[in-house]
C-alpha positions in Angstrom: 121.6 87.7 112.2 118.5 86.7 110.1 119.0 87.0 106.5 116.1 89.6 105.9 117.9 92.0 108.4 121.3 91.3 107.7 120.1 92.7 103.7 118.4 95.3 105.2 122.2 96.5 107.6 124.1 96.5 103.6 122.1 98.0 101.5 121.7 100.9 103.9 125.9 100.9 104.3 125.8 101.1 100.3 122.7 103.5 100.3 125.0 106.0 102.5 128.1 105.6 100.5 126.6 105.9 97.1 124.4 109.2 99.1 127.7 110.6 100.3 129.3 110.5 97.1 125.8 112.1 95.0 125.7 108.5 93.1 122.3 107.0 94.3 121.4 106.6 90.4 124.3 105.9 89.3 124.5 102.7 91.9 121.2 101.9 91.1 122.1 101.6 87.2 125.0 99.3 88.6 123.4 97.1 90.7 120.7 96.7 87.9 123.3 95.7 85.4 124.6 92.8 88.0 121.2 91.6 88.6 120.7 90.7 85.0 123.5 89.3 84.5 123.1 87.2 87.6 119.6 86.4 86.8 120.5 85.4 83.1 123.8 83.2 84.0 123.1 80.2 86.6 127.1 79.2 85.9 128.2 82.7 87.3 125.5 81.9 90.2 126.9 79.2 91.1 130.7 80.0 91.2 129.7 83.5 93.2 126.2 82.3 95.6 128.0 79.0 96.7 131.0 78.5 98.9 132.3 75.6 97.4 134.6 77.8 95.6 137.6 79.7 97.5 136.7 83.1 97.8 139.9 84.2 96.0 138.2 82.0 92.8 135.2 83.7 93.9 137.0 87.3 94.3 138.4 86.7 90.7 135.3 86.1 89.1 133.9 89.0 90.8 136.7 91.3 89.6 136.5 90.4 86.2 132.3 91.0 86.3 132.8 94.5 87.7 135.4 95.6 85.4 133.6 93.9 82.3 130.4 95.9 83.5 132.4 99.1 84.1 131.3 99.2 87.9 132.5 102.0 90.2 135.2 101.7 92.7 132.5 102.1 95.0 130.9 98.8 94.3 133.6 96.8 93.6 134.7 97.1 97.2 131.1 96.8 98.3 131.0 93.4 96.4 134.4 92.0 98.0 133.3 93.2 101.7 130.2 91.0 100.7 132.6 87.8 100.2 134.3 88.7 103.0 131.3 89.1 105.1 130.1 85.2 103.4 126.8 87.4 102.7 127.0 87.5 98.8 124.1 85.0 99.3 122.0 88.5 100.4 122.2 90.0 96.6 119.1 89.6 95.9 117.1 91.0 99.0 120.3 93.9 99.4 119.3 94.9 95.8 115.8 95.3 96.4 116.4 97.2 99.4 118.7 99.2 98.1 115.8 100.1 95.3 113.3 100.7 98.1 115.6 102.8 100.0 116.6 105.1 96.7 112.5 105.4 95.8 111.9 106.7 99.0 114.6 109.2 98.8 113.3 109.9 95.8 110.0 110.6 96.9 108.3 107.5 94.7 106.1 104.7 96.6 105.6 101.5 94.7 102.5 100.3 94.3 101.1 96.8 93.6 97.6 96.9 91.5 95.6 93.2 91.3 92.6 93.6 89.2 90.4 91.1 87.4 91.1 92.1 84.0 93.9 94.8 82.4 93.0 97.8 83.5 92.5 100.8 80.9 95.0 103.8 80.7 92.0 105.9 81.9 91.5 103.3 84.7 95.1 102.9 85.9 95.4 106.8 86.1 92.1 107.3 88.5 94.0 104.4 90.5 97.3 106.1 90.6 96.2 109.7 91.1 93.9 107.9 94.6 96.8 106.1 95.3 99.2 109.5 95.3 96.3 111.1 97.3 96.8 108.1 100.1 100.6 108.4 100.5 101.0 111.7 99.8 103.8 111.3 97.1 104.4 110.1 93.8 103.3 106.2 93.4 104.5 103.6 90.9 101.9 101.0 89.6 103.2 97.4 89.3 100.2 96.0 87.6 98.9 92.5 87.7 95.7 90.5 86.7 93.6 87.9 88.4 90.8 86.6 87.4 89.8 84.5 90.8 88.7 88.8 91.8 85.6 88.0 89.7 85.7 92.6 89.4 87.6 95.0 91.3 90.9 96.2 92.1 93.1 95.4 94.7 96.1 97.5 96.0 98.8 97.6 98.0 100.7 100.2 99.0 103.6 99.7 101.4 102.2 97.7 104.6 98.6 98.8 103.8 96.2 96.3 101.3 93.0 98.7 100.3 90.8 95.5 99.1 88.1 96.7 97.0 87.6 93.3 94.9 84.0 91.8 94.2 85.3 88.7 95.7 86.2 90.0 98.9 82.6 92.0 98.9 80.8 88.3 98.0 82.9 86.9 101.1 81.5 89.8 103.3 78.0 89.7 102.0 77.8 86.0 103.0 79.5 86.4 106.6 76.7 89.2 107.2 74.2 86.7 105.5 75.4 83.8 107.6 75.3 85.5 111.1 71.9 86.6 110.0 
């Protein structure tokens, strides 16, 4: 099974337990605190991501993570069936899914806002509130800056890119110029 699905099949198994128990934040909170600590610890990477290490060390270390970060029952099997499985190499994408999946429960769409320079507080607003218009539902701005848009904004909201950067305009301008 390819890695992208196989993330996608276990974070929705956790997504349902944590739903089924009322803990969707909760788990979120959980699995946040054991991304940072993963992120900031390549030694604990490397004992838990590769299998040169029994899974019983592996099991061990995992134990004494969970209980140091206070983690639910809940997870703690979730994290074992992981080892068992041989898909703890997943975390990463079965975290992010698991953070899509509790935003759209939620109601909250995240958004991904390219612009040439930072935008202003006023600006950011008029691009939320159109983006909340398109979906329908509450949007979260992940903003970011490139300068190679000359002006503009470009955004991206789930599947859909709404391009409205002078550098795309420039490109279209000389295809239309071009085929005369």
């Amino acid at each position: 099974m390819p890695r992208a699905a196989a993330a996608r099949r276990y974070a929705k198994a956790l997504f349902s337990l944590a739903l089924e128990e009322n803990r969707l934040s909760e788990m979120r909170e959980e699995l946040a605190k054991l991304g940072e600590l993963l992120a900031g610890n390549a030694e604990l990477r490397a004992v838990l991501f590769r299998p040169l290490h029994p899974v019983a060390e592996r099991r061990a270390v995992l134990r004494a993570v969970s209980e140091a970060l206070g983690s639910s029952l809940l997870l703690r099997n979730f994290l074992s069936f992981l080892l068992d499985q041989r898909r703890f190499v997943d975390w990463l994408e079965i975290h992010k899914e698991y953070g899509r999946l509790a935003d759209a429960a939620a109601g909250l769409t995240q958004a991904r806002v390219t612009s040439a320079t930072p935008l202003s507080p006023a600006q950011r607003e008029r691009v939320q509130r159109a983006l909340e218009r398109k979906s329908g539902g509450r949007v979260q701005l992940a903003l970011e800056v490139d300068a190679t848009l000359v002006g503009g904004v470009v955004a991206q909201l789930g599947d859909l890119v709404y391009d409205g950067s002078l550098r795309t305009q420039l490109r279209q301008l000389r295809a239309s110029l071009a085929r005369g």
